[in-house]
C-alpha positions in Angstrom: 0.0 0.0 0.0 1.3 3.4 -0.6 1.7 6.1 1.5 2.2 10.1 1.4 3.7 10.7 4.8 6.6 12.6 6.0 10.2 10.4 5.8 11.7 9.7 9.3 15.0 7.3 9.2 15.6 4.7 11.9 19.2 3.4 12.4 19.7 0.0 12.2 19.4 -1.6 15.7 20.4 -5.3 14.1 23.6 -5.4 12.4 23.6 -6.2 8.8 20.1 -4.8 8.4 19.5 -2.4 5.6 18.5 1.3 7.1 14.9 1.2 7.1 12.6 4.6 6.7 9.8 5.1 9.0 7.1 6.6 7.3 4.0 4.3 8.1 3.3 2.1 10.9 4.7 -0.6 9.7 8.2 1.0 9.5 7.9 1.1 13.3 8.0 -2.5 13.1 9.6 -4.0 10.3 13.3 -3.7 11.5 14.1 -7.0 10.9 17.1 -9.2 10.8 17.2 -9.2 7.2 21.3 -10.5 7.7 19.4 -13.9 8.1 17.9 -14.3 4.6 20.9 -14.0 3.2 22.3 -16.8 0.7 24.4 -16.0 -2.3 26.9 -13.4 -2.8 25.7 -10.7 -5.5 26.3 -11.5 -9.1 29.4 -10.7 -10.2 28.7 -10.9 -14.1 27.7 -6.8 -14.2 29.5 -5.0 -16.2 32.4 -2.1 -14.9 32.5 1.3 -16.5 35.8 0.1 -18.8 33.5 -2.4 -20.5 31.0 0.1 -21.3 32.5 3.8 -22.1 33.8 4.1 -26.1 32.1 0.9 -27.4 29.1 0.9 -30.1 26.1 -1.7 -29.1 23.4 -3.2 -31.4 20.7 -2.2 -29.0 21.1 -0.1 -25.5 18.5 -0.6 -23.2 17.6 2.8 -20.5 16.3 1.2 -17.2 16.8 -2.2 -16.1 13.1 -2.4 -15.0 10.4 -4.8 -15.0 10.2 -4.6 -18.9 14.5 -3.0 -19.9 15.4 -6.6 -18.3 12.6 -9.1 -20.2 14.3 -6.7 -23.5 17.7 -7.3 -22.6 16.7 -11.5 -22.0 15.3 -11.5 -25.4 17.5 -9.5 -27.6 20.7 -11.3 -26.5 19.1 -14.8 -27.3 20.6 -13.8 -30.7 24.4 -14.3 -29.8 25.0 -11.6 -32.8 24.0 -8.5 -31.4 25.4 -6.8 -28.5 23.0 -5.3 -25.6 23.4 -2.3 -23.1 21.6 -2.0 -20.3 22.2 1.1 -18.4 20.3 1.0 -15.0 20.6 4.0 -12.5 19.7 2.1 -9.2 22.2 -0.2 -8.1 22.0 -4.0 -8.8 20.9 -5.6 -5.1 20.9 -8.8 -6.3 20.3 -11.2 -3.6 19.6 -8.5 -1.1 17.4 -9.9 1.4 14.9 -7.0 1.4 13.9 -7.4 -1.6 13.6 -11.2 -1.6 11.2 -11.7 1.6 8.0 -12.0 0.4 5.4 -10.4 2.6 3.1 -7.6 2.6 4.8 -5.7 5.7 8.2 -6.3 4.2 6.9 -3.5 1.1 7.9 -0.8 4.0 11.7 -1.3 4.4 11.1 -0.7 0.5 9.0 1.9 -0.4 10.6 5.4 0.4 13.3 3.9 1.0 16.4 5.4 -1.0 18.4 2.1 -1.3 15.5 1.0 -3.2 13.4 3.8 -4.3 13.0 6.9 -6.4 11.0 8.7 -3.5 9.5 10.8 -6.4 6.7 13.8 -5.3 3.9 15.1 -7.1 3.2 18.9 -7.0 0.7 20.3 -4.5 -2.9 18.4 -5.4 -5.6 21.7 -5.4 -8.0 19.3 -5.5 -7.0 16.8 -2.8 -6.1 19.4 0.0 -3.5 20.7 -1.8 -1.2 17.7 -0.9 1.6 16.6 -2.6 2.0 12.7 -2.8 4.8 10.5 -2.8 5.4 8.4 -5.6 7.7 5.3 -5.4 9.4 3.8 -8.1 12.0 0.9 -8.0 15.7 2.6 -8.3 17.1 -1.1 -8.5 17.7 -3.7 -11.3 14.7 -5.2 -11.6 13.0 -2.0 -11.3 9.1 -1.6 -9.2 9.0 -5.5 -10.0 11.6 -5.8 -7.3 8.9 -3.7 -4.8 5.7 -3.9 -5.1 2.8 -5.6 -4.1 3.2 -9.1 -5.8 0.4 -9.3 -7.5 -0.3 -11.1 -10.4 -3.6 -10.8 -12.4 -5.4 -9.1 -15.6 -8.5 -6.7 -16.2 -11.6 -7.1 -17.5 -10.6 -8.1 -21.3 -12.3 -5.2 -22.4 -10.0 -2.4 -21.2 -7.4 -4.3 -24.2 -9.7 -4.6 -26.9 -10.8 -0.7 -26.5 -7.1 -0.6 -28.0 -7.9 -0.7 -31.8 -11.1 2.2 -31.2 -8.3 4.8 -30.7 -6.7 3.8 -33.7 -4.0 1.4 -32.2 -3.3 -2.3 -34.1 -2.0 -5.5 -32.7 -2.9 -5.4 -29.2 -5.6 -6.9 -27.6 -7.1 -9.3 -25.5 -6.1 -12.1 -27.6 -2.9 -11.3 -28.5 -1.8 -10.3 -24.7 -3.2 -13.3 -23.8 -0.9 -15.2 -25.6 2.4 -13.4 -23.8 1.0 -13.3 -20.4 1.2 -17.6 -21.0 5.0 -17.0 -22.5 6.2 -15.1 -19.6 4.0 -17.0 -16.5 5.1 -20.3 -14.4 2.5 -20.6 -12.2 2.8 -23.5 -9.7 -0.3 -24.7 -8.2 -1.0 -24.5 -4.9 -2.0 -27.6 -2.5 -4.3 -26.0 0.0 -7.2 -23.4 0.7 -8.8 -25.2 -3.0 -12.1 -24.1 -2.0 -11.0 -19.9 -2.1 -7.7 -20.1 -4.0 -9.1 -20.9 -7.3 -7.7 -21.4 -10.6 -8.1 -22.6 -13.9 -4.7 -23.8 -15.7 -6.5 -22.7 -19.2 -5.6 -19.5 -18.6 -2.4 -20.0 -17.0 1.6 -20.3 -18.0 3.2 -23.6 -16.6 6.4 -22.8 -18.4 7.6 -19.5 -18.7 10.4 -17.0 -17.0 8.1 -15.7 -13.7 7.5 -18.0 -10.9 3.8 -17.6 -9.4 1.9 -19.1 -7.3 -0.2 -18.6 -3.9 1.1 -18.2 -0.4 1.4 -21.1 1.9 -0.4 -18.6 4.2 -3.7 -16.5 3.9 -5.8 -14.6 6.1 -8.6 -17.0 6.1 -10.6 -14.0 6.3 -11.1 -14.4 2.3 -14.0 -17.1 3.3 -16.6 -14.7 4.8 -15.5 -12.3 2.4 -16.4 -14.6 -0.5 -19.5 -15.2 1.1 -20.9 -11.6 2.0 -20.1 -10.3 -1.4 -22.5 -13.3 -2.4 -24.8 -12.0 -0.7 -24.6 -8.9 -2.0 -24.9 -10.1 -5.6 -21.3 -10.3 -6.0 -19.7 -13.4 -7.7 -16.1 -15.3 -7.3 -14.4 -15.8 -10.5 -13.0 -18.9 -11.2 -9.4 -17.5 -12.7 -8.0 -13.6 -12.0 -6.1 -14.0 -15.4 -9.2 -14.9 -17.3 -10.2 -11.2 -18.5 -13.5 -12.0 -16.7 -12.9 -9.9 -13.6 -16.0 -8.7 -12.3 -16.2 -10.4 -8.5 -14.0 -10.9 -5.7 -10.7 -12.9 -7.4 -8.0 -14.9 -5.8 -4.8 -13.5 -6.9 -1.4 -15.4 -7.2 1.6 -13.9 -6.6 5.0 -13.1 -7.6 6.4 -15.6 -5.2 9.0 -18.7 -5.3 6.8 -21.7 -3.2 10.2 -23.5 -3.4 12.6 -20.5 -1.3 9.4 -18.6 -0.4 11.3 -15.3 -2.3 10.0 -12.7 -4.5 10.6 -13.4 -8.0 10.8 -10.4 -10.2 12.6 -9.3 -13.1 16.1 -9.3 -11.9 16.2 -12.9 -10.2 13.7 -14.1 -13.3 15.1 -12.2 -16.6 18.6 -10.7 -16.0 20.0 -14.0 -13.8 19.3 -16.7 -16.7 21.3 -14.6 -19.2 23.7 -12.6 -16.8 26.9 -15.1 -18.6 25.3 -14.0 -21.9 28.7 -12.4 -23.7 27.0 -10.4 -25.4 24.9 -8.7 -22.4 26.3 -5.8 -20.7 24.5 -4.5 -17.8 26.1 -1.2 -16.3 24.3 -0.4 -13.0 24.4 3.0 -10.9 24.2 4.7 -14.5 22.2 7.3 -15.0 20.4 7.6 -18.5 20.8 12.0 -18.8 20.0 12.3 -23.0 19.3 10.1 -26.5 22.2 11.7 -28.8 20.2 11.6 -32.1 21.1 13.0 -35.7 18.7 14.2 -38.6 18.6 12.1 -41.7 18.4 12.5 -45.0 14.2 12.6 -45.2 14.3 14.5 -41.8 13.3 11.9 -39.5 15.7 11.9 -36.3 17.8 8.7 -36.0 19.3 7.6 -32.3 23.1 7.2 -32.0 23.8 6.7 -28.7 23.3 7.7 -24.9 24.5 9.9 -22.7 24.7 9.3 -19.2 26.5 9.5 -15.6 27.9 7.3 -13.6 30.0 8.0 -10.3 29.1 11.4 -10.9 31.6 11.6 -14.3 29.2 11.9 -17.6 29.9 9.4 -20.6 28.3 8.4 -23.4 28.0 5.2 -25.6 27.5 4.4 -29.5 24.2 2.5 -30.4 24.3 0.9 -34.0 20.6 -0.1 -33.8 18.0 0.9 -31.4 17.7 2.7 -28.5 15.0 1.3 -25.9 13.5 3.4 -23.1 12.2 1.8 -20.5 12.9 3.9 -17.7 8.9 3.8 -16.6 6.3 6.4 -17.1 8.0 9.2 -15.1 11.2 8.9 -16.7 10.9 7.8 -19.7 8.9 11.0 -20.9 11.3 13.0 -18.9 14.4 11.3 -20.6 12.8 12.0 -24.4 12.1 15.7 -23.2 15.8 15.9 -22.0 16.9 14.7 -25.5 14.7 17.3 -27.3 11.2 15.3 -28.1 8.3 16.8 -26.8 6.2 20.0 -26.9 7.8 23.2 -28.1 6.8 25.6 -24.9 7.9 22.7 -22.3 11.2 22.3 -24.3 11.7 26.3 -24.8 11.2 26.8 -21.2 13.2 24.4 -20.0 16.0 25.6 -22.3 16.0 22.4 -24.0 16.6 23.0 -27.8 13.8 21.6 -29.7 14.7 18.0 -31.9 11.2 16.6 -32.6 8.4 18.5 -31.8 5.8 15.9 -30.1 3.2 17.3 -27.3 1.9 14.3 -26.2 5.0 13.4 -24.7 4.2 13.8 -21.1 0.7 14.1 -21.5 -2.5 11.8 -20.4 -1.0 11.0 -17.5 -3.7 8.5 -15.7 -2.6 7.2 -11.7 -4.4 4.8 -9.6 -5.9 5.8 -6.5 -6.0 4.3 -3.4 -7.3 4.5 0.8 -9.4 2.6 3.0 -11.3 1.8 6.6 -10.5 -0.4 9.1 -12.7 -2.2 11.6 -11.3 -4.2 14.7 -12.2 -8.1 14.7 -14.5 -9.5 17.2 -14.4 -13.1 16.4 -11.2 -14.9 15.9 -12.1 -17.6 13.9 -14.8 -18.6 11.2 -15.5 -22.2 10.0 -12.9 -23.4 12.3 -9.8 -21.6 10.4 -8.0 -19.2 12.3 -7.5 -15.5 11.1 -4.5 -14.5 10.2 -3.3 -10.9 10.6 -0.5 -8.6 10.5 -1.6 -7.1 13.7 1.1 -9.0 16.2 4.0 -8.0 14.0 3.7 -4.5 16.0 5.0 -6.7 19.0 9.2 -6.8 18.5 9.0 -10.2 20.1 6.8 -11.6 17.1 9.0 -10.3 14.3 11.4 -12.7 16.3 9.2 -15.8 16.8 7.7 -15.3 13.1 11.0 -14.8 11.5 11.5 -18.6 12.7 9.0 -19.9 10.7 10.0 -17.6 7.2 11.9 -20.7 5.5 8.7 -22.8 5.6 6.9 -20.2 3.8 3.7 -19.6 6.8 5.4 -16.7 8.9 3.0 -13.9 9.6 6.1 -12.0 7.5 4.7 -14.0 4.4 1.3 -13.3 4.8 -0.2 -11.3 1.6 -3.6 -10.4 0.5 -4.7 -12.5 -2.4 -8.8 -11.4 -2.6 -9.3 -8.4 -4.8 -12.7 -7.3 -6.2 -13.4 -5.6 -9.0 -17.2 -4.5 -9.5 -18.8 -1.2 -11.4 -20.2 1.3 -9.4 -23.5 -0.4 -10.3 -22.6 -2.9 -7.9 -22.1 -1.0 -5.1 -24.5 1.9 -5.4 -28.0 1.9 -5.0 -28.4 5.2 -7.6 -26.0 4.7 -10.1 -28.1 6.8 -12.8 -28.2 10.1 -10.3 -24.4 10.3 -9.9 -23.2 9.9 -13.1 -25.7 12.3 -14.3 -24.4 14.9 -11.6 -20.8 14.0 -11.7 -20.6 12.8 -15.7 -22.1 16.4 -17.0 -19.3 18.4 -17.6 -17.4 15.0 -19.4 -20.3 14.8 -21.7 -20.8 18.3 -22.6 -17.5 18.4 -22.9 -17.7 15.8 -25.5 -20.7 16.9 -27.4 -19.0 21.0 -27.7 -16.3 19.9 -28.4 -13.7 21.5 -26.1 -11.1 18.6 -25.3 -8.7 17.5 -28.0 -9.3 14.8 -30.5 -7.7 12.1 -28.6 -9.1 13.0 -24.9 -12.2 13.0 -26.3 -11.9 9.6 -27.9 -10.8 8.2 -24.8 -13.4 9.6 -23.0 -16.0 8.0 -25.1 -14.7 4.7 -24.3 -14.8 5.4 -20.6 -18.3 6.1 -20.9 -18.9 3.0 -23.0 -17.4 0.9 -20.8 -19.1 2.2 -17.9 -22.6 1.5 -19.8 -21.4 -1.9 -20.2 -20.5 -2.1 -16.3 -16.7 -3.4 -16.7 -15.5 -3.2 -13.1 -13.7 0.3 -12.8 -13.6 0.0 -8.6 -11.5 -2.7 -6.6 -11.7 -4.3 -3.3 -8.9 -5.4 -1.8 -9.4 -7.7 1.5 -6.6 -5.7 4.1 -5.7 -8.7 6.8 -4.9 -5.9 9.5 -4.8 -2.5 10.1 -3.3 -1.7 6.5 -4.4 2.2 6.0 -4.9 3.0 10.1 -2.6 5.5 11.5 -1.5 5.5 14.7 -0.3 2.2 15.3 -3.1 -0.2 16.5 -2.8 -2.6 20.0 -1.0 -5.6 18.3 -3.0 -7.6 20.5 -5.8 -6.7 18.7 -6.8 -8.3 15.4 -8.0 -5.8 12.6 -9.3 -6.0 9.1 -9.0 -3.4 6.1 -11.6 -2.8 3.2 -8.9 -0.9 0.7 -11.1 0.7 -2.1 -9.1 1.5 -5.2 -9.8 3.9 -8.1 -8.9 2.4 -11.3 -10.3 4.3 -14.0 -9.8 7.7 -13.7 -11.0 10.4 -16.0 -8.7 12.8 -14.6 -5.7 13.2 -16.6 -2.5 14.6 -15.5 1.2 16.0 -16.9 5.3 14.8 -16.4 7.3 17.2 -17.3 10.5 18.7 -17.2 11.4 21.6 -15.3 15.1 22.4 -15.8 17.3 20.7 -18.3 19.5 19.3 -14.9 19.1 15.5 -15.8 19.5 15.0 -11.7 16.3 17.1 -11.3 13.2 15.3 -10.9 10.6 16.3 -13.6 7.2 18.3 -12.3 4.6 15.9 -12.0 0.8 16.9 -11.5 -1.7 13.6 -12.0 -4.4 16.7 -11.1 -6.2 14.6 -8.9 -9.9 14.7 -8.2 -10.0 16.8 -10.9 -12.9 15.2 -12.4 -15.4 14.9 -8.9 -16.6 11.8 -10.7 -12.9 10.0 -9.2 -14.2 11.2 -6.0 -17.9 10.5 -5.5 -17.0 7.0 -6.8 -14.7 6.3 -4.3 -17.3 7.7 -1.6 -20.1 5.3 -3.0 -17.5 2.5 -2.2 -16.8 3.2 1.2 -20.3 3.5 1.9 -20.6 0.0 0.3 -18.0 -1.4 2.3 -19.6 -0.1 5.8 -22.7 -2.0 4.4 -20.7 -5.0 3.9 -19.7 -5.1 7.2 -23.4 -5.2 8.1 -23.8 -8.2 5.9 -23.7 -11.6 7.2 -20.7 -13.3 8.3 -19.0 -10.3 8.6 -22.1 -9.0 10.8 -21.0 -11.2 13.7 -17.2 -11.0 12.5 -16.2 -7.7 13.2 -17.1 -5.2 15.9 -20.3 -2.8 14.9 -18.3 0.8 16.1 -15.4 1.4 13.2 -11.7 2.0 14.0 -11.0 4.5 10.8 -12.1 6.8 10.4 -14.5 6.8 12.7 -18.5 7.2 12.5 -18.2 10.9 12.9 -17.4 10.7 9.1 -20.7 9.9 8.3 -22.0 12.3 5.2 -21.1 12.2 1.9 -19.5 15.4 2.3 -17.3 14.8 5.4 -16.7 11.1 3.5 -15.3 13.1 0.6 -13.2 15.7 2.7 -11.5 12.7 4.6 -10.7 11.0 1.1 -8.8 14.0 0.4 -6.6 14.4 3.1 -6.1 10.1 3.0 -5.9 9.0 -0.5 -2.8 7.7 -1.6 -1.6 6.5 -5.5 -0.7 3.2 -6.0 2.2 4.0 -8.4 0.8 2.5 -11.2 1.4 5.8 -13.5 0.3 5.5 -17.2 0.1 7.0 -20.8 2.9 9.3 -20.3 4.6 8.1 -24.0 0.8 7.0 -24.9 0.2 4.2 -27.5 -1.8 6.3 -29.8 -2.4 8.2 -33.4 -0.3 11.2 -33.1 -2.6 13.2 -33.8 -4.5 12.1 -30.7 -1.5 13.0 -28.3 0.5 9.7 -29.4 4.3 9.4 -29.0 4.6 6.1 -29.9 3.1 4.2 -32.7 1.9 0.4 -32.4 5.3 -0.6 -32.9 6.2 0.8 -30.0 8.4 3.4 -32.4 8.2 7.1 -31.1 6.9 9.4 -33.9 9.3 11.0 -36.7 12.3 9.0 -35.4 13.6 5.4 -36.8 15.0 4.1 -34.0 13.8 4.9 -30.6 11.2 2.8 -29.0 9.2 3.1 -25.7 8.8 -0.3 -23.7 6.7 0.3 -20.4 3.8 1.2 -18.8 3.7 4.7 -20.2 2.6 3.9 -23.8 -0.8 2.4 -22.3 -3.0 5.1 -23.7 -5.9 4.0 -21.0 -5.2 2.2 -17.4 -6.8 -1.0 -17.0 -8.9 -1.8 -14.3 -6.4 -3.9 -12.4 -2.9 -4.0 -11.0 -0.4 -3.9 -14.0 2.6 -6.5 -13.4 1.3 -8.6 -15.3 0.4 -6.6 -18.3 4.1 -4.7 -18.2 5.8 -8.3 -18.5 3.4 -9.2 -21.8 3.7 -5.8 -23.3 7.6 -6.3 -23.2 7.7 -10.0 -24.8 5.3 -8.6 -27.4 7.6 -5.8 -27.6 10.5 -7.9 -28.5 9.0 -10.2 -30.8 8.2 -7.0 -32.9 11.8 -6.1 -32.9 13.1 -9.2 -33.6 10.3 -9.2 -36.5 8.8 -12.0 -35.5 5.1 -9.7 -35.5 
């Protein structure tokens, strides 16, 4: 879960524990003996500066992410072309932190500087005029190697709404197909009758290890059943495209160690010996040198970059791949003269290719929730399991114990997400949208957005008539989003609510030409009140869900946070403001669309009046999915390579 607190840094009080930042209440307690995890030395196959600085590479690869490492796997198959990777985090391979799998373990990541970017939006007017913290993974392996494990698609629709805004080759179908390539999901042996599954739509043999937890909540039964209830299904598979219903969710986790398995330990370890791969961490990517050609398209010729604070640069005979992620990579093409005129002007940036969507559409995620103290410990003779005792030291201890087996309270994860439409969960669907959808579809009929935010909004609209599931659930086991820290004798449960489909759209840009200067980012939150008053109607639902049988009897009547003074849709809204966090899932910065929609890439990836710099990573999704978006970066890379190997 994210968070937009204030940093505070504890010193290590166990030696050999990374320096862990206190920023939510699970920083108080999550200062574990991480020294114990350890088991192999780091790899020793990265490259040094010598190897790197005055050589020419087929390809060069900016940001050793999630996606720069499934690139830099699959171009060096062929044992003919050379491959750059330049990552600016350092490598933290076999570092502990990152391998424990377990929800509580995401806070000696996130904010932390070892391990992330820390970005920070400007001011929000519409959300209390906060500013809110965006993490990023600044690590091989990029966010894969810190975030939230899970591992699931949207509704199919939100990928076949691809070719209405003018984009071929992706879909449903075709993502379908690479989500089986990169998957190795390993069934689980327990909890059949809530962890469900169907291997149709599953990978048995590909590069990503997933699977289930040997521990859940058990609080995912009477969850199942009041949404039931309520007239809301469970799905057989969360990768079918048919999401609509409370899912069970695997995970990126290794049942055989019990580690996370991301890109770095997944992609870049298998082909590490590769001769032909070079991967220079602590590198920062600072410009794309390009040259005009003859018929005044711009062609990329190498990278600039720093590393130990000395700049270099390095000869690319092929392509150029950004995949530094939606905040970076925009910022990066910017820096390197593509993008809008007056951004590049004012930044004193001379202007290369002129291309305004770079930076543009900007869609984020949205998340918060309530919490309600248990009053029954048990349900069906199972046990809940929350994260509640880790707030005693002395549990860390005794848990920590039981980590190699896999069922520590340290590897406990949620694995029940919902996804409904707001049909589901508000009685008068038709009266807010007709309040809060006005000014969209004027907007649309008078014509004032541009051609391509108007498109998009269109398809928002029609998917919202067909009711594909824009609002998640996710089942919190413990106090997840409660501030101060709970009585960890005390068991707690979380309804998270999360925003998926915005229609607020934001900007990334930069502000100076300094490389080391973070660009301004402003997702304009809330713009839209039709983000809000959804996420209002959904926390209204979920107090009515506690009301529902089993959860009637299950948790105590008087809720822990916020409290039932927030009780009108007004004061519900004013506390969502001050609350709400993003889920770092940032989008359609280097959107996937006609340029003369706001597109910067084209459907081969290729950015616009250039013939050899492609985008690979979440910011060429011209519309967020309804869903977490692992997944769908790991498929869009594979596709991505395939289409530069012209195999597509």
């Amino acid at each position: 879960m994210g968070s937009g607190s204030a940093e505070v840094y504890k010193s290590d009080i166990i030696q050999g524990s990374p320096t862990v930042p206190v920023a939510e209440p699970w920083r108080e307690l999550l200062l574990l003996p991480c020294v114990s995890l350890r088991s192999a030395p780091p790899n020793t196959m990265l490259a040094n500066i010598a190897e790197v600085v005055g050589k020419t590479f087929d390809f060069i690869v900016i940001g050793g992410g999630t996606a720069g490492l499934v690139l830099a796997n699959r171009l060096s198959e062929d044992p003919s072309l050379s491959v750059l990777v330049l990552e600016a985090g350092e490598a933290n391979l076999d570092d502990p932190t990152i391998l424990l799998a377990g929800i509580a373990n995401r806070t000696n990541l996130e904010n932390n500087p070892r391990y992330d970017w820390r970005f920070h939006t400007v001011d929000q007017v519409h959300s209390n005029n906060r500013s809110f913290l965006w993490s990023r993974g600044k690590v091989l392996g990029g966010s894969s190697a810190i975030n939230a494990y899970f591992w699931h698609m949207p509704a199919r629709e939100y990928l076949q709404v691809f070719e209405r805004l003018g984009i071929t080759g992706w879909n449903w179908e075709t993502t379908a197909k690479y989500l089986k390539k990169v998957e190795r999901f390993v069934q689980p042996d327990h909890d059949l009758d809530v962890l469900t599954f169907d291997m149709a739509h599953r990978g048995d043999s590909g590069a990503v290890v997933t699977t289930f937890p040997k521990i859940i909540s058990n609080l995912e039964r009477p969850m199942i059943e009041a949404l039931k209830l309520l007239g809301i299904p469970h799905t057989t598979d969360s990768m079918s495209g048919f999401s609509t219903g409370s899912n069970s969710v695997a995970l990126t986790i290794q049942p055989d160690t019990n580690q996370r398995a991301y890109s770095g330990n997944m992609y870049y370890a298998p082909a590490a010996s590769r001769e032909n791969l070079k991967v220079l961490v602590a590198a920062h990517a600072t410009e794309i040198t390009t040259h005009v050609t003859g018929d005044g398209t711009t062609t990329a010729i190498g990278v600039k970059f720093i590393h130990d604070g000395i700049p270099h640069e390095v000869k690319c005979s092929n392509e150029v791949c950004l995949c530094a992620g939606a905040i970076m990579s925009p910022q990066i093409l910017e820096l390197s003269g593509i993008g809008d005129h007056d951004v590049l002007t004012k930044a004193g940036v001379e202007v290369k290719v002129e291309l305004p969507g770079v930076g543009s559409n900007v869609q984020e995620h949205l998340h918060g929730g309530i919490v309600y103290e248990l009053d029954k410990f048990s349900y069906g003779g199972k046990t809940f399991q929350t994260l509640d005792p880790l707030y005693d030291p002395q549990e860390i201890a005794k848990q920590l114990m039981l980590n190699a087996e896999g069922r520590s309270l340290l590897n406990l994860c949620p694995v029940s997400l919902t996804f409904v439409p707001i049909d589901a969960v508000c009685p008068d669907t038709a009266t807010v949208q007709e309040t809060h959808l006005q000014k969209i579809r004027s907007g649309i009929e008078a014509d004032v957005y541009p051609e391509g935010l108007k498109k998009q909004y269109q398809v928002q609209l029609d998917l919202l008539e067909r009711k594909v599931p824009d609002l998640e659930i996710i089942l919190g086991p413990g106090s997840l989003v409660q501030f101060p820290v709970p009585d960890p004798k005390k068991k707690h449960i979380s309804f998270v609510y999360g925003l998926n489909a915005p229609f607020s759209r934001g900007t990334i840009h930069i502000g100076s030409k300094d490389p080391l200067t973070p660009p301004v980012m402003d997702p304009h939150v809330f713009e839209e009140s039709y983000d809000l008053i959804t996420i209002v109607e959904l926390v209204k639902f979920f107090r009515r869900l506690t009301k529902t049988e089993p959860f009637k009897t299950i948790v105590k009547e008087t809720e822990v946070y916020p409290s039932p003074e927030v009780e009108t849709d007004e004061q519900l809204a004013d506390w969502i403001r001050d609350t709400v966090n993003t889920t770092f899932h940032s989008a359609g910065s280097c959107s996937m669309l006609p340029e003369e929609d706001g597109g910067v890439v084209d459907s081969r990836l290729k950015v616009y009046h250039t013939t050899n710099i492609r985008v690979v990573d979440l910011s060429v999704l011209p519309l967020h999915i309804g869903g977490h978006p692992q997944a769908l970066v790991y498929a869009i890379a594979e596709q991505a390579a395939d289409i530069i190997k012209g195999k597509i």
